[in-house]
mmJSON file of the N, C-alpha and C atoms, coordinates in Angstrom:
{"data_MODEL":{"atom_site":{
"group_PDB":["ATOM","ATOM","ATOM","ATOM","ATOM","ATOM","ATOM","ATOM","ATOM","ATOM","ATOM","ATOM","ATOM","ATOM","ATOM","ATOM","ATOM","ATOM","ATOM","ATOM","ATOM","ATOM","ATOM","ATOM","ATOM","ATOM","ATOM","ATOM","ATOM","ATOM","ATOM","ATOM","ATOM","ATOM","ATOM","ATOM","ATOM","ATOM","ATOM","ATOM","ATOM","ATOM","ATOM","ATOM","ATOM","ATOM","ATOM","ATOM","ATOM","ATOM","ATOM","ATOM","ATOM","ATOM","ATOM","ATOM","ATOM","ATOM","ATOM","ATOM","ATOM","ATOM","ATOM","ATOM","ATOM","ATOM","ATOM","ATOM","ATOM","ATOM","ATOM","ATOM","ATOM","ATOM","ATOM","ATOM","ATOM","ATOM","ATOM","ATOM","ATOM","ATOM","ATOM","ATOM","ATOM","ATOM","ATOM","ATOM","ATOM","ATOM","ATOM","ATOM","ATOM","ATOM","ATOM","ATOM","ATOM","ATOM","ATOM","ATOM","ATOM","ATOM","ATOM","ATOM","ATOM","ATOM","ATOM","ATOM","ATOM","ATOM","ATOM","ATOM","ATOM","ATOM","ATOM","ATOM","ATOM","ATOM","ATOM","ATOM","ATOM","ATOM","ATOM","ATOM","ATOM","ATOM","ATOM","ATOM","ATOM","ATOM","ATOM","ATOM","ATOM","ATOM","ATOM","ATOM","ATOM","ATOM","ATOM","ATOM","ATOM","ATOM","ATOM","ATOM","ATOM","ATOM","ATOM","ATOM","ATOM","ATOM","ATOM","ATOM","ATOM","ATOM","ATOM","ATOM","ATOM","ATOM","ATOM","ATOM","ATOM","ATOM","ATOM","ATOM","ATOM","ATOM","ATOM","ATOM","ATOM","ATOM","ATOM","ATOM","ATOM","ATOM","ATOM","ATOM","ATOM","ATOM","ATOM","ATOM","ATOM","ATOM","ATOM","ATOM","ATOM","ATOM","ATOM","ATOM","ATOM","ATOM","ATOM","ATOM","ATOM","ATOM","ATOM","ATOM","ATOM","ATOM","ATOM","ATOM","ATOM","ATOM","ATOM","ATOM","ATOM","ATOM","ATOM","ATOM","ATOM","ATOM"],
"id":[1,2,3,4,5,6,7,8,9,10,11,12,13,14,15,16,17,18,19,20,21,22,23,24,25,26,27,28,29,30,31,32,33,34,35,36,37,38,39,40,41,42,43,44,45,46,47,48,49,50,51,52,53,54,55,56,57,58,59,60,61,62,63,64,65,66,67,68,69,70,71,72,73,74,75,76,77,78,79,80,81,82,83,84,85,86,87,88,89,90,91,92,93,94,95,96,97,98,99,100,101,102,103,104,105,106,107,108,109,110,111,112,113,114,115,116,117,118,119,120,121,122,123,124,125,126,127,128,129,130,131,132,133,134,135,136,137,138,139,140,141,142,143,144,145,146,147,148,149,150,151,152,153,154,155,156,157,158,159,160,161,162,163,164,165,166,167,168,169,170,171,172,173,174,175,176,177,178,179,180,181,182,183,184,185,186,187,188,189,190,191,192,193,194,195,196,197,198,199,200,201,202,203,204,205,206,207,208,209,210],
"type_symbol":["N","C","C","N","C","C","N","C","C","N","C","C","N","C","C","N","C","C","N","C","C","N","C","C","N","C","C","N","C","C","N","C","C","N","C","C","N","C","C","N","C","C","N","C","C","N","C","C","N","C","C","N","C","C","N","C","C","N","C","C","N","C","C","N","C","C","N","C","C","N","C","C","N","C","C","N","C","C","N","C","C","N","C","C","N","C","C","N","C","C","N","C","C","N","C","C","N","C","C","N","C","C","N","C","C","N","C","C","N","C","C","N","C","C","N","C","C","N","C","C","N","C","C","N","C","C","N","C","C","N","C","C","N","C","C","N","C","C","N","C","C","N","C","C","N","C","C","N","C","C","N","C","C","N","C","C","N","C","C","N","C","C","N","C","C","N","C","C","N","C","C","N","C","C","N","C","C","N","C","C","N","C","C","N","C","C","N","C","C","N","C","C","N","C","C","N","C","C","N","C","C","N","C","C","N","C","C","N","C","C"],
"label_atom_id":["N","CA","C","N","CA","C","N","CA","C","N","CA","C","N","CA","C","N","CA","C","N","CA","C","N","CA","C","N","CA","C","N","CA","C","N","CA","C","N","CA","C","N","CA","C","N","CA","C","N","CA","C","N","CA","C","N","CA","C","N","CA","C","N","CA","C","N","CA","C","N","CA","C","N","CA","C","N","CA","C","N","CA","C","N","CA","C","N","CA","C","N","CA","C","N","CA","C","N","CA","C","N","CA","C","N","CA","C","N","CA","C","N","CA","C","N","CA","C","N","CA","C","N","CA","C","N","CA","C","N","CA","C","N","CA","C","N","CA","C","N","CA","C","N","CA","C","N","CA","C","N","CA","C","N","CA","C","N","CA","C","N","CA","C","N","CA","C","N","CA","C","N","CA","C","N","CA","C","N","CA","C","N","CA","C","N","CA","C","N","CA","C","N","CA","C","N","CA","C","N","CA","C","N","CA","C","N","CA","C","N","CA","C","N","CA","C","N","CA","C","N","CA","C","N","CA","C","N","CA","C","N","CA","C","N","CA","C","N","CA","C","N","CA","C"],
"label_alt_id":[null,null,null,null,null,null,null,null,null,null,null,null,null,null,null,null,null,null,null,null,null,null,null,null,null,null,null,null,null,null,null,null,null,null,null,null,null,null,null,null,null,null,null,null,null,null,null,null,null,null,null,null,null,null,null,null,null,null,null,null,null,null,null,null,null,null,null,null,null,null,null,null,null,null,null,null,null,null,null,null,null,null,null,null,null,null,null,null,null,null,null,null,null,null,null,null,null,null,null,null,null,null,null,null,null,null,null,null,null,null,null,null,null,null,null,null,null,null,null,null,null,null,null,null,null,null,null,null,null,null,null,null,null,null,null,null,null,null,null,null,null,null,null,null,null,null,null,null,null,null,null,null,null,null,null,null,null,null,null,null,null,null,null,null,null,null,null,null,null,null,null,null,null,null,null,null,null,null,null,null,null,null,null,null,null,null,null,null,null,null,null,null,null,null,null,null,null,null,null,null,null,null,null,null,null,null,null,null,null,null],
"label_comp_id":["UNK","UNK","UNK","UNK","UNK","UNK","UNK","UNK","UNK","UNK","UNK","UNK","UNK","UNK","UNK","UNK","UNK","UNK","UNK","UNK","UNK","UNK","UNK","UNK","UNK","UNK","UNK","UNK","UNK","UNK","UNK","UNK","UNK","UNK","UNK","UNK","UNK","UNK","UNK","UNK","UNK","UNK","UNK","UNK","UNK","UNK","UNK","UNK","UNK","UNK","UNK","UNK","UNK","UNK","UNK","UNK","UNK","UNK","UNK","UNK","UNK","UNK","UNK","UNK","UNK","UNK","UNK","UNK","UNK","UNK","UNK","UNK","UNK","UNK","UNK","UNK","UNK","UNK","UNK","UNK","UNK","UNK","UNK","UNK","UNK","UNK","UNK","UNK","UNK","UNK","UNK","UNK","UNK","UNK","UNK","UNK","UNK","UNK","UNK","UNK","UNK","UNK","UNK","UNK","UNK","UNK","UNK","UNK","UNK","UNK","UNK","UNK","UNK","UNK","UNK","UNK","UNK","UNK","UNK","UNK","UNK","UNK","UNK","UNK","UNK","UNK","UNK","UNK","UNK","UNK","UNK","UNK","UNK","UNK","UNK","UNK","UNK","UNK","UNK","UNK","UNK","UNK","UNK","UNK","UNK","UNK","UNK","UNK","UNK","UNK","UNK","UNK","UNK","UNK","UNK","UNK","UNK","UNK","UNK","UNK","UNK","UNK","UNK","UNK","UNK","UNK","UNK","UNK","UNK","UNK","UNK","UNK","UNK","UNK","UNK","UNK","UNK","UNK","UNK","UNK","UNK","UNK","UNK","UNK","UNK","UNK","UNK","UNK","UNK","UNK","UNK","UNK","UNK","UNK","UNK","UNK","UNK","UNK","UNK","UNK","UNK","UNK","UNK","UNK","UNK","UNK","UNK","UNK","UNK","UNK"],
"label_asym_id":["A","A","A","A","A","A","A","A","A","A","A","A","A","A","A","A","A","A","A","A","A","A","A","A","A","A","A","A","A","A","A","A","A","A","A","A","A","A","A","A","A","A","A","A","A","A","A","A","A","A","A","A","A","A","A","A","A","A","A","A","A","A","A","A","A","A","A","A","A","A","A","A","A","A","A","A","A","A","A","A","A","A","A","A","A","A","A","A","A","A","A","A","A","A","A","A","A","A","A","A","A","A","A","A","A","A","A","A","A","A","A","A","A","A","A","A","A","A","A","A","A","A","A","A","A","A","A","A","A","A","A","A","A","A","A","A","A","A","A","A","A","A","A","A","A","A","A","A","A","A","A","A","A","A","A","A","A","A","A","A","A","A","A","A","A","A","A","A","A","A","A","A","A","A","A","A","A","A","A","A","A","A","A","A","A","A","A","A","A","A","A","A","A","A","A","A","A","A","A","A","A","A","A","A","A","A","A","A","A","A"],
"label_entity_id":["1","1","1","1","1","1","1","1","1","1","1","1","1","1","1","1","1","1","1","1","1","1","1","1","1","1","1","1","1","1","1","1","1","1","1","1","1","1","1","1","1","1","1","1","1","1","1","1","1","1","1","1","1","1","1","1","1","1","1","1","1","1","1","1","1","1","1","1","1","1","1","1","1","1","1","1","1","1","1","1","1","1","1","1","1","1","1","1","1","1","1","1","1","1","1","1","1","1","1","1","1","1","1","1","1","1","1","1","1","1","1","1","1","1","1","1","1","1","1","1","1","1","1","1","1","1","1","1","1","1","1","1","1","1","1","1","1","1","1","1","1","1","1","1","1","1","1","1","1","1","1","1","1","1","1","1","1","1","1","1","1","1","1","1","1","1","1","1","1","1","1","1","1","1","1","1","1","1","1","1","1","1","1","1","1","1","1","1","1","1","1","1","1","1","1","1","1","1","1","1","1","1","1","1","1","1","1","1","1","1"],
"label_seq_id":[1,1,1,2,2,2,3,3,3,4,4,4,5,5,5,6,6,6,7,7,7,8,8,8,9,9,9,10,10,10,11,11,11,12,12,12,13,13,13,14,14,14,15,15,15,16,16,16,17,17,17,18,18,18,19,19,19,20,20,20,21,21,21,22,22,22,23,23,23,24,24,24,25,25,25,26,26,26,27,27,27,28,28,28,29,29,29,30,30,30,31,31,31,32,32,32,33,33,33,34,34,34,35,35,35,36,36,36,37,37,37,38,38,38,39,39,39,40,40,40,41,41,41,42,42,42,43,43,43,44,44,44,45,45,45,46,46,46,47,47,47,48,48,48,49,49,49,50,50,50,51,51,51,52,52,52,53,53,53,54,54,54,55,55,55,56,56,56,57,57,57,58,58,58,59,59,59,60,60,60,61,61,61,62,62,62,63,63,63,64,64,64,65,65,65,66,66,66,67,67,67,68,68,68,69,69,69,70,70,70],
"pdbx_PDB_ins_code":[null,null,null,null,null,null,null,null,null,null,null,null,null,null,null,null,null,null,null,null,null,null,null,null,null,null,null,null,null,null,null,null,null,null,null,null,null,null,null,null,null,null,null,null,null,null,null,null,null,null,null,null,null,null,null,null,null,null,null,null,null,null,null,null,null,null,null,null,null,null,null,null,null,null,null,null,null,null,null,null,null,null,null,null,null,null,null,null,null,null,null,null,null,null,null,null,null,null,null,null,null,null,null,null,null,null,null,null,null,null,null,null,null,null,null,null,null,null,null,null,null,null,null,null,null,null,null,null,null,null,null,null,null,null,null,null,null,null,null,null,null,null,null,null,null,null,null,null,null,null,null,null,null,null,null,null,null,null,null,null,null,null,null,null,null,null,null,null,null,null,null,null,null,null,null,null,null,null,null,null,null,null,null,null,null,null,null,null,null,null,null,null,null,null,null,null,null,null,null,null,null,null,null,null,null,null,null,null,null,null],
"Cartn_x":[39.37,39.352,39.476,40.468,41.09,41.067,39.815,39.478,40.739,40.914,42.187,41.151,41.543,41.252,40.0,40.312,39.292,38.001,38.556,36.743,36.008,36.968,36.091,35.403,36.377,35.304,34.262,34.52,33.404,32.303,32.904,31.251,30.388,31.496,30.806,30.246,30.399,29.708,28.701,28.767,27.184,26.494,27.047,26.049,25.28,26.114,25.836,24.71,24.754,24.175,22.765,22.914,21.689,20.598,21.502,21.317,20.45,21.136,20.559,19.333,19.48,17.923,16.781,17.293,16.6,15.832,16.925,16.127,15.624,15.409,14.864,13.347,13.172,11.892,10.924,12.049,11.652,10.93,11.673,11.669,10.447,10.118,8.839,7.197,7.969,6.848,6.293,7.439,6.913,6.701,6.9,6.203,5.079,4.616,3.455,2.279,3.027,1.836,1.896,2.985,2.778,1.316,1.363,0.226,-1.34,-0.961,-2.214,-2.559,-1.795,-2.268,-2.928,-2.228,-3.092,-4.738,-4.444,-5.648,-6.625,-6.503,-7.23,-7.662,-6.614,-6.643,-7.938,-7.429,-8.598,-10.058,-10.571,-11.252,-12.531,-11.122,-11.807,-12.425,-11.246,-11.733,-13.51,-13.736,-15.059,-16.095,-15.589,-16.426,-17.453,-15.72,-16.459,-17.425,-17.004,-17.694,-19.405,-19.154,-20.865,-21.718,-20.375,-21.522,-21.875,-20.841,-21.254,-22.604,-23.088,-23.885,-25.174,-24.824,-25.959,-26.667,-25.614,-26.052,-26.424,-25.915,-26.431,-28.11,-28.304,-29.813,-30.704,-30.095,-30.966,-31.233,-30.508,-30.385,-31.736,-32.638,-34.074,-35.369,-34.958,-35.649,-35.623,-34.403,-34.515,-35.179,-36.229,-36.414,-35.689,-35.386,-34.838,-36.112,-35.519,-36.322,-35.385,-35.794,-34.892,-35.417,-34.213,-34.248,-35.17,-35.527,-36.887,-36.463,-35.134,-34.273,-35.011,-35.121,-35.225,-36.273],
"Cartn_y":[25.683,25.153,23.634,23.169,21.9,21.19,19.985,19.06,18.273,17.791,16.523,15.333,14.747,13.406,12.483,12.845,13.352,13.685,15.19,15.842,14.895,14.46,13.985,12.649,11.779,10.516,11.129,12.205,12.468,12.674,13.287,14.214,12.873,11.965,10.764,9.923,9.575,8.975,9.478,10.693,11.422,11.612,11.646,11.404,9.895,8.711,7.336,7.302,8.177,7.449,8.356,9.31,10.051,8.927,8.46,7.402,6.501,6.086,4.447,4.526,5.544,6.393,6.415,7.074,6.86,6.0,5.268,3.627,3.259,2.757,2.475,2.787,4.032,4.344,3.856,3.639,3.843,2.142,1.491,0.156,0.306,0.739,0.766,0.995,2.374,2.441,1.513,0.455,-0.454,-1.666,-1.86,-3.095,-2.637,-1.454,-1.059,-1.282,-0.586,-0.554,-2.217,-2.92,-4.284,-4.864,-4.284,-5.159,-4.672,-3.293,-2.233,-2.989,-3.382,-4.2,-6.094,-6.536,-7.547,-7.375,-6.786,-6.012,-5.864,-4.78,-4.315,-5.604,-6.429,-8.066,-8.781,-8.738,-9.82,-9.587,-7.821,-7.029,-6.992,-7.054,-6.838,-8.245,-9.507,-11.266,-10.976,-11.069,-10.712,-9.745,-8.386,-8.208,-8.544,-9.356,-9.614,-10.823,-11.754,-12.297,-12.22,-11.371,-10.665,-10.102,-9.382,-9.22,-10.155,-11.293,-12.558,-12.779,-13.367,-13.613,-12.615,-11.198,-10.665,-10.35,-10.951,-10.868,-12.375,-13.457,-14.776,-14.646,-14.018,-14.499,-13.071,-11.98,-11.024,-11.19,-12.441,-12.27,-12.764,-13.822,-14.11,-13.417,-12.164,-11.23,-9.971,-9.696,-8.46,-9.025,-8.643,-8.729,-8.114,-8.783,-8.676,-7.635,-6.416,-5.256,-3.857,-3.248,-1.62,-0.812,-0.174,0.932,1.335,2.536,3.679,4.666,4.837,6.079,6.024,4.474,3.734,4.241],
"Cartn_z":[1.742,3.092,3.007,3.268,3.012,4.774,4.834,5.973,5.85,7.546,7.797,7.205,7.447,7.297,8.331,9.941,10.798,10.773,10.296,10.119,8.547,7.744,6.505,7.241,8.152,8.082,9.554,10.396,11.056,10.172,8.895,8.149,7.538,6.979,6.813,7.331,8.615,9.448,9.734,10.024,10.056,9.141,7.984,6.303,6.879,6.725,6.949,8.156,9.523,10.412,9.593,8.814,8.892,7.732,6.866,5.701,6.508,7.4,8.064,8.737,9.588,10.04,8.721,7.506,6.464,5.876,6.064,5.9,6.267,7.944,8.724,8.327,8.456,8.618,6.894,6.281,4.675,4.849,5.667,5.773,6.296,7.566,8.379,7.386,6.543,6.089,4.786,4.179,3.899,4.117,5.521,5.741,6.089,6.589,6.685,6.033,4.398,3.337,2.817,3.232,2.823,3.724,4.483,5.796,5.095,4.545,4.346,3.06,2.485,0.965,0.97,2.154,2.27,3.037,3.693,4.683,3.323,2.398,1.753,0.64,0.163,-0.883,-0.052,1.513,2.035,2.034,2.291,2.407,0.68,-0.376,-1.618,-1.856,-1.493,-1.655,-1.081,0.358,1.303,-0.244,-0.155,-1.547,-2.432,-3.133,-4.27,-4.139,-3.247,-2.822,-2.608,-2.13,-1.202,-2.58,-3.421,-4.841,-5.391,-5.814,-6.554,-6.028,-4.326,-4.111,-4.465,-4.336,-4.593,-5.473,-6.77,-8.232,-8.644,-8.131,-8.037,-7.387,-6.521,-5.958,-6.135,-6.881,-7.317,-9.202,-9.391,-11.098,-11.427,-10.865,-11.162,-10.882,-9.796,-9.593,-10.498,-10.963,-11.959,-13.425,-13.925,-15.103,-16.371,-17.433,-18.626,-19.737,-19.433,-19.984,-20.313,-21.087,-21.212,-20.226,-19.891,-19.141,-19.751,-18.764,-19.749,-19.914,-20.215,-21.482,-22.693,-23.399,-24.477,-25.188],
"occupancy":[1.0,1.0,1.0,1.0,1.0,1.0,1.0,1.0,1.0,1.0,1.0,1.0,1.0,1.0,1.0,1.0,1.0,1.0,1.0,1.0,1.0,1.0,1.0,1.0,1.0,1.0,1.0,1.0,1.0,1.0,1.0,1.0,1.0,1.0,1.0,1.0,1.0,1.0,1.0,1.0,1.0,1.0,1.0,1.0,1.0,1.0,1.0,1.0,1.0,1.0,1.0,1.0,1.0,1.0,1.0,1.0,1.0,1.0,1.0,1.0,1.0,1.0,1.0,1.0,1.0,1.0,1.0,1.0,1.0,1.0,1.0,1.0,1.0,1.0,1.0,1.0,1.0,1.0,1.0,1.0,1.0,1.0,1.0,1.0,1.0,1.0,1.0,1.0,1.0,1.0,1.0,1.0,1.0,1.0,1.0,1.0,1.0,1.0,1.0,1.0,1.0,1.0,1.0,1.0,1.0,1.0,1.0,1.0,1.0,1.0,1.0,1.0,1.0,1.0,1.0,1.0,1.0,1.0,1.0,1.0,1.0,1.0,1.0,1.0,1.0,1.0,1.0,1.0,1.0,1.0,1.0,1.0,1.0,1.0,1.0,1.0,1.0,1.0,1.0,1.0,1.0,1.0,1.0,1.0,1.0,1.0,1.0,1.0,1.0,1.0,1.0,1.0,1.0,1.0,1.0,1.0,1.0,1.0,1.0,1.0,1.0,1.0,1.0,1.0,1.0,1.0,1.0,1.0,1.0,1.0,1.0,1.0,1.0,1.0,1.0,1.0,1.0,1.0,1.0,1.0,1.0,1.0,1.0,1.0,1.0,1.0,1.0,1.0,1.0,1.0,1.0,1.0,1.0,1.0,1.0,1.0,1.0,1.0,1.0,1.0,1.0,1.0,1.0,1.0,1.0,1.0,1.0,1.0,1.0,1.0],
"B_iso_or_equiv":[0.0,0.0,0.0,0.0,0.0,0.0,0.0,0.0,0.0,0.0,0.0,0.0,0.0,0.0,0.0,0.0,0.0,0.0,0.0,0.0,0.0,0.0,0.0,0.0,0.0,0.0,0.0,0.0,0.0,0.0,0.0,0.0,0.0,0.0,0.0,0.0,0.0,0.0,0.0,0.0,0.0,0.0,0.0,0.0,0.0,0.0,0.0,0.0,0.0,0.0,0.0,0.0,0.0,0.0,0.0,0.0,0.0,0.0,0.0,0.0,0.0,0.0,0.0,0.0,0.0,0.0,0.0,0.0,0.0,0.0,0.0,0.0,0.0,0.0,0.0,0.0,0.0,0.0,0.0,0.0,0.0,0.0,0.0,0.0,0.0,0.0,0.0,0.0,0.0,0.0,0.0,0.0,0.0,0.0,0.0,0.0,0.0,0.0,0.0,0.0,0.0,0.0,0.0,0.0,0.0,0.0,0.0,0.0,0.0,0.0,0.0,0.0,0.0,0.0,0.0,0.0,0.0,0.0,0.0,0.0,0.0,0.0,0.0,0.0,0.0,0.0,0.0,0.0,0.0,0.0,0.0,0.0,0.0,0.0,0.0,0.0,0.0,0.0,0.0,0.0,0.0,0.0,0.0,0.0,0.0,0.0,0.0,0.0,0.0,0.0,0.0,0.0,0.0,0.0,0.0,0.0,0.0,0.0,0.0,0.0,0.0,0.0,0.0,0.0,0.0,0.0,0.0,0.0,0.0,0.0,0.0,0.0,0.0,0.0,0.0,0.0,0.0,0.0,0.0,0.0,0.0,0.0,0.0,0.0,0.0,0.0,0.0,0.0,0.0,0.0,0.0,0.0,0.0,0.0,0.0,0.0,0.0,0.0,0.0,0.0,0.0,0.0,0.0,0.0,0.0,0.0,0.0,0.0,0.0,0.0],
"pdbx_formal_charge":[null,null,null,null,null,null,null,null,null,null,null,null,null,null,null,null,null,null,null,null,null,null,null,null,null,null,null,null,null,null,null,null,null,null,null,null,null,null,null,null,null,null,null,null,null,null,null,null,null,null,null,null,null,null,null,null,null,null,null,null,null,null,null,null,null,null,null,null,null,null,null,null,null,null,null,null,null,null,null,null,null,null,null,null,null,null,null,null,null,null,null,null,null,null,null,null,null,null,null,null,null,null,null,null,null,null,null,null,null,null,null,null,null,null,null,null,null,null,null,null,null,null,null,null,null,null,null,null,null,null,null,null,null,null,null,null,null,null,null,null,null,null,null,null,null,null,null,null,null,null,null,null,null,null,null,null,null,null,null,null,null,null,null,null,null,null,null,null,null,null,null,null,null,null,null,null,null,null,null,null,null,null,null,null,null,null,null,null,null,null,null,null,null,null,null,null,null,null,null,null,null,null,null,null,null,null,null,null,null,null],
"auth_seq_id":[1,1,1,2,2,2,3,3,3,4,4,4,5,5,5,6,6,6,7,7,7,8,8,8,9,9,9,10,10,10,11,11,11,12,12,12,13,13,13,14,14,14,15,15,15,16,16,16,17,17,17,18,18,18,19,19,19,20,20,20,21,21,21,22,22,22,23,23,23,24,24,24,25,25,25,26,26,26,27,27,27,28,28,28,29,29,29,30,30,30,31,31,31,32,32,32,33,33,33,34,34,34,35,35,35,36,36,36,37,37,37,38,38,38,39,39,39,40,40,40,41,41,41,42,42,42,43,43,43,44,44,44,45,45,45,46,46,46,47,47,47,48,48,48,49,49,49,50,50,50,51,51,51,52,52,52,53,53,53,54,54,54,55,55,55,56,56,56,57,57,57,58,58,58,59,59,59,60,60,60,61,61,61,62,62,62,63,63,63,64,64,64,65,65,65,66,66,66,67,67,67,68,68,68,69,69,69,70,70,70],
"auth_comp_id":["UNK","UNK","UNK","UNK","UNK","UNK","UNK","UNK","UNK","UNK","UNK","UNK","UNK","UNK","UNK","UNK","UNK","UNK","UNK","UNK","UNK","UNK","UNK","UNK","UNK","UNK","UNK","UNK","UNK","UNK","UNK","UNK","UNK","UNK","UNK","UNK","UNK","UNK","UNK","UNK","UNK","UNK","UNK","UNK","UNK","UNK","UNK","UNK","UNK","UNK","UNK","UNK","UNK","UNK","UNK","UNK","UNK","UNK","UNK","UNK","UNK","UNK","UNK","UNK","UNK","UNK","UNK","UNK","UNK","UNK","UNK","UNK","UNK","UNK","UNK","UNK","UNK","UNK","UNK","UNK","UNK","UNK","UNK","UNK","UNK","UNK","UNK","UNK","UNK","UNK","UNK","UNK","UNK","UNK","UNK","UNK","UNK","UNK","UNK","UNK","UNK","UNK","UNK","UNK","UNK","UNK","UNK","UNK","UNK","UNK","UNK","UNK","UNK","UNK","UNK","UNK","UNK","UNK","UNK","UNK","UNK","UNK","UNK","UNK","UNK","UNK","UNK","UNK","UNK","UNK","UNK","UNK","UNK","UNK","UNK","UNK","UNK","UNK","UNK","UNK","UNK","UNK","UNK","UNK","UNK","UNK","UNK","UNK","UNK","UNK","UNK","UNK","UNK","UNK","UNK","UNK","UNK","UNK","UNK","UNK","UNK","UNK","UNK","UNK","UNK","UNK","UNK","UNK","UNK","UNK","UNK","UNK","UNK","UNK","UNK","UNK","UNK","UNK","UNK","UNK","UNK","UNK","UNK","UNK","UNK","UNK","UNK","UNK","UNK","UNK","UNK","UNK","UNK","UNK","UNK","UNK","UNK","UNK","UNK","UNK","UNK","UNK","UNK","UNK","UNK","UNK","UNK","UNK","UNK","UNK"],
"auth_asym_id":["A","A","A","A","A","A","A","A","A","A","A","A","A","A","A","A","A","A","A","A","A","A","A","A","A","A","A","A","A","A","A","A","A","A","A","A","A","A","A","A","A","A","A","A","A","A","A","A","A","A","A","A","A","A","A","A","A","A","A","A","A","A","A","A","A","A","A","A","A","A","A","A","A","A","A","A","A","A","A","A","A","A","A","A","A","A","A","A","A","A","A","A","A","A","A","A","A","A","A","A","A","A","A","A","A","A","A","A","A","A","A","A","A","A","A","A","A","A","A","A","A","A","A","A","A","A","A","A","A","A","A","A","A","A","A","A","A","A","A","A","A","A","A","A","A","A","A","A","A","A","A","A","A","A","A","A","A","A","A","A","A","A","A","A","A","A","A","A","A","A","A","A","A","A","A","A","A","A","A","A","A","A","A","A","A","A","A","A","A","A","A","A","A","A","A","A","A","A","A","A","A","A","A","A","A","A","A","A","A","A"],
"auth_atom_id":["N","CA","C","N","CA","C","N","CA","C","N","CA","C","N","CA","C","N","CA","C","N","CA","C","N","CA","C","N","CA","C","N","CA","C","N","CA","C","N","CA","C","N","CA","C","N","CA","C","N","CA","C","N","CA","C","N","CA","C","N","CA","C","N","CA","C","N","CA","C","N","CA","C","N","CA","C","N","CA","C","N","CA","C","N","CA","C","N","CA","C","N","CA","C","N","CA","C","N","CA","C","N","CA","C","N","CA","C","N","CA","C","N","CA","C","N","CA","C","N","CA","C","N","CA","C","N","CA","C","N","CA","C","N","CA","C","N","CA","C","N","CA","C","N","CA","C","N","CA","C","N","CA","C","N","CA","C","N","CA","C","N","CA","C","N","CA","C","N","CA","C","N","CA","C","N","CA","C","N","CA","C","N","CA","C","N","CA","C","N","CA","C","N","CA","C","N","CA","C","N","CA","C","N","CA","C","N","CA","C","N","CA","C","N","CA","C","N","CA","C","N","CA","C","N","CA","C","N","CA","C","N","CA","C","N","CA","C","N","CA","C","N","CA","C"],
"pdbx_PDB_model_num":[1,1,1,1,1,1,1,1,1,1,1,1,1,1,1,1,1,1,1,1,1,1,1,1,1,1,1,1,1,1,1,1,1,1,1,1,1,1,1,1,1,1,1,1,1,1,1,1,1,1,1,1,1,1,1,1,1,1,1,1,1,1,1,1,1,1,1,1,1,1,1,1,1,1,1,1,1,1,1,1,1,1,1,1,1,1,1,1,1,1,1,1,1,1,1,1,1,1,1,1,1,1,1,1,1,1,1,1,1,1,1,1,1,1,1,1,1,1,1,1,1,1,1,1,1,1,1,1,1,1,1,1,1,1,1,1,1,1,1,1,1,1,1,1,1,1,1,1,1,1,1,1,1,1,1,1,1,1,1,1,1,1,1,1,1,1,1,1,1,1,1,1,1,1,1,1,1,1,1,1,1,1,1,1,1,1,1,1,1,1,1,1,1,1,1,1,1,1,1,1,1,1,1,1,1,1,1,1,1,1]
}}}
């Protein structure tokens, strides 16, 4: 079954528009996870932060002793 010339660039154009749609969304979903990764960078900065401090002003309160596995 031998296509004119016609039906081949119809089939192609509809390959292409289905392609570009493809993208699109491929695009969406990474600027998405781009947003979701600073979100989460700023989130972990706050963190570690909050531990530093809580190991800065809990480090003179914990005494230097073995667990009681030992």
């Amino acid at each position: 079954m031998l296509m004119n010339n016609e039906e081949r660039i119809d089939n192609l154009e509809i390959k292409i528009a289905y392609m570009e749609d493809f993208i699109n969304q491929i695009q969406e979903v990474a600027v998405q996870q781009a947003k979701d990764i600073e979100l989460l960078k700023a989130e972990n900065k706050i963190l570690s932060q909050r531990l530093k401090d809580v190991m800065e002003n809990a480090g003179a309160d914990i005494p230097n002793r073995k667990p009681p596995h030992y």
